[in-house]
C-alpha positions in Angstrom: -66.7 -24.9 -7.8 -65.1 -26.5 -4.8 -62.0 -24.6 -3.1 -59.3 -26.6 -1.1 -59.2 -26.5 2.5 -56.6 -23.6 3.9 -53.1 -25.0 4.6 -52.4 -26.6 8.1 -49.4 -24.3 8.4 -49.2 -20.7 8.6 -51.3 -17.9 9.5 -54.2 -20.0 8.8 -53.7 -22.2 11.9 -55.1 -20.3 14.6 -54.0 -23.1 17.0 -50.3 -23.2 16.2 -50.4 -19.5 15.9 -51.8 -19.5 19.2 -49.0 -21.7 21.0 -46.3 -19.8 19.6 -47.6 -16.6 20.3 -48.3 -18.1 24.0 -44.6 -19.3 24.2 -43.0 -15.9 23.1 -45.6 -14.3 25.7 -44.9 -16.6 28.2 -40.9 -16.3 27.9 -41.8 -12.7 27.9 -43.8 -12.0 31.3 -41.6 -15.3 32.9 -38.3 -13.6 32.3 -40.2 -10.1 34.1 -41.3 -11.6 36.5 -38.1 -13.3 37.5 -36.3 -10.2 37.2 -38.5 -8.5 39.5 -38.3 -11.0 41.7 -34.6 -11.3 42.1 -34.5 -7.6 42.4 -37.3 -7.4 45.0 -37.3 -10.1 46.7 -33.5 -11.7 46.2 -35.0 -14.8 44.4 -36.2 -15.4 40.7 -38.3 -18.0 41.9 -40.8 -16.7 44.5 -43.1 -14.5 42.3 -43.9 -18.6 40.7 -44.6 -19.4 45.0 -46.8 -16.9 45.0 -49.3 -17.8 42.1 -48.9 -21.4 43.1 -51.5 -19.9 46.2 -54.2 -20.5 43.6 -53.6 -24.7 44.6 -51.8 -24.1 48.3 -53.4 -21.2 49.8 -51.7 -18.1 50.6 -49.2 -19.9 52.5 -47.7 -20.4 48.7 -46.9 -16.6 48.4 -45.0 -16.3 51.7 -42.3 -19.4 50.4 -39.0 -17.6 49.4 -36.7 -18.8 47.0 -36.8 -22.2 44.6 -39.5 -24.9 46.3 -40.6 -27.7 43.6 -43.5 -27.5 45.0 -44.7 -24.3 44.8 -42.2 -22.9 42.2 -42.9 -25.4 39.6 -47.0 -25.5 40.7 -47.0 -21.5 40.2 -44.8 -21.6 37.0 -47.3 -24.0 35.7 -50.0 -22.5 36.0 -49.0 -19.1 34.9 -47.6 -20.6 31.3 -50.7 -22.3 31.1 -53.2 -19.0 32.2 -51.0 -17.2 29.5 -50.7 -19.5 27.0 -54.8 -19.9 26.8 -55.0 -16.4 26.6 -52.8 -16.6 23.6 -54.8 -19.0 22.2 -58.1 -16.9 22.4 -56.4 -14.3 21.1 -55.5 -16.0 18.2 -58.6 -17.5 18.0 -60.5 -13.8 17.7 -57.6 -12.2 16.2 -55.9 -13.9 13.4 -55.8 -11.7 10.6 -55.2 -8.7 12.2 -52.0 -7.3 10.4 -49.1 -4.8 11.9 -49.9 -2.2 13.2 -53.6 -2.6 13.9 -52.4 -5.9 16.2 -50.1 -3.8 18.8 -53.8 -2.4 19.7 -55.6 -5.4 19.6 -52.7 -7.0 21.3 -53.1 -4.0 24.1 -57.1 -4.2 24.4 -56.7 -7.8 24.8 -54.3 -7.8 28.0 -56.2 -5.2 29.0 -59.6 -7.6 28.9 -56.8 -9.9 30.6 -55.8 -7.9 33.4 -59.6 -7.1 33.9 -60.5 -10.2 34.4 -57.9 -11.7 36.1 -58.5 -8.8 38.8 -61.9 -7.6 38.7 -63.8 -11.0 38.0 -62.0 -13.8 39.1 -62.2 -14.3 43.2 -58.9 -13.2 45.1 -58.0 -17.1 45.2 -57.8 -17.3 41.4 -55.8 -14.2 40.7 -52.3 -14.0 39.7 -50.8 -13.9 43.2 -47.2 -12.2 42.2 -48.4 -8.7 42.8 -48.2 -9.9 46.6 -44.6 -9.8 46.7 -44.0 -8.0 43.9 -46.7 -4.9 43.7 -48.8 -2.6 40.8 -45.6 -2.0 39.3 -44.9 -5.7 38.2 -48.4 -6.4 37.2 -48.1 -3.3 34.4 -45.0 -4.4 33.3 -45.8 -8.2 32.7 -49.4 -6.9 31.0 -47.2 -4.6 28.9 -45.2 -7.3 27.7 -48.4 -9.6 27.5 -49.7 -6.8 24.8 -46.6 -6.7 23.4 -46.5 -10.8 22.7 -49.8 -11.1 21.7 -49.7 -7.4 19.1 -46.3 -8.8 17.5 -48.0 -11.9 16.8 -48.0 -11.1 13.2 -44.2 -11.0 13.1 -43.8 -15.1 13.3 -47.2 -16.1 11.2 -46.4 -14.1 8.1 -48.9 -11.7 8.6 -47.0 -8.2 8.2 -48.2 -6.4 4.9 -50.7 -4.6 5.6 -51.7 -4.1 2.2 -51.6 -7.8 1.8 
């Protein structure tokens, strides 16, 4: 007996799943990041110049404040990094239910953080820790876990007796 395809919708679509989970993480680690840099560094925008040095060289990390350039460059390509991670994730981690996803959530931006700092080459890492330091990096991979792990809360995927 034939069965129907899954729905398109849902926590069967890993890609949808995947963008939204990227957007929420992405508003997440964007909104630290800007935080720390005003507070740091008196401008939301130049922990952005600083990954833009990925495409610009490190002459990207030592622009202060808004620069279309690099701001928009380094914005770029951190929503994109983090929004393929979330992808992946949902790729490998669909059904995983509350609470078992806040730890799959944190091994995974672990894995992230590892690679983004231990196998990558210098010119391909993040860059904002340059301006902003080790404290930034936890708290935007916290928040990274944390948007991937509550996943489950916007693709109906909550019971876990379900």
């Amino acid at each position: 007996m034939a069965t129907a395809p899954p729905p398109q919708g849902g926590k069967n679509n890993w890609f949808t799943n995947g963008l939204i989970t990227g957007a929420a993480s992405v508003a997440a680690t964007t909104a630290a990041l800007a935080a720390y840099g005003k507070a740091k560094e008196g401008s939301a925008f130049t922990p952005f110049n600083a990954v833009a040095h990925m495409v610009f060289g490190d002459e990207a990390v030592r622009v202060d404040g808004w620069s279309a350039k690099e701001t928009l460059t380094g914005f770029g390509l951190h929503a994109s990094a983090v929004g393929a991670w979330a992808v992946l994730y949902e790729a490998a981690a669909r059904d995983i239910r509350l609470p078992a996803s806040l730890a799959s959530g944190a091994i995974a931006a672990g894995l992230v953080y590892l690679f983004d700092y231990h196998v990558v080459p210098e010119r391909l890492r993040p860059g904002f820790e340059k301006r902003l330091g080790p404290e930034a990096v936890a708290v935007t991979y916290v928040l990274l876990a944390l948007g991937l792990g509550l996943s489950p809360l916007w693709k109906g995927n909550k019971n876990p007796h379900a």
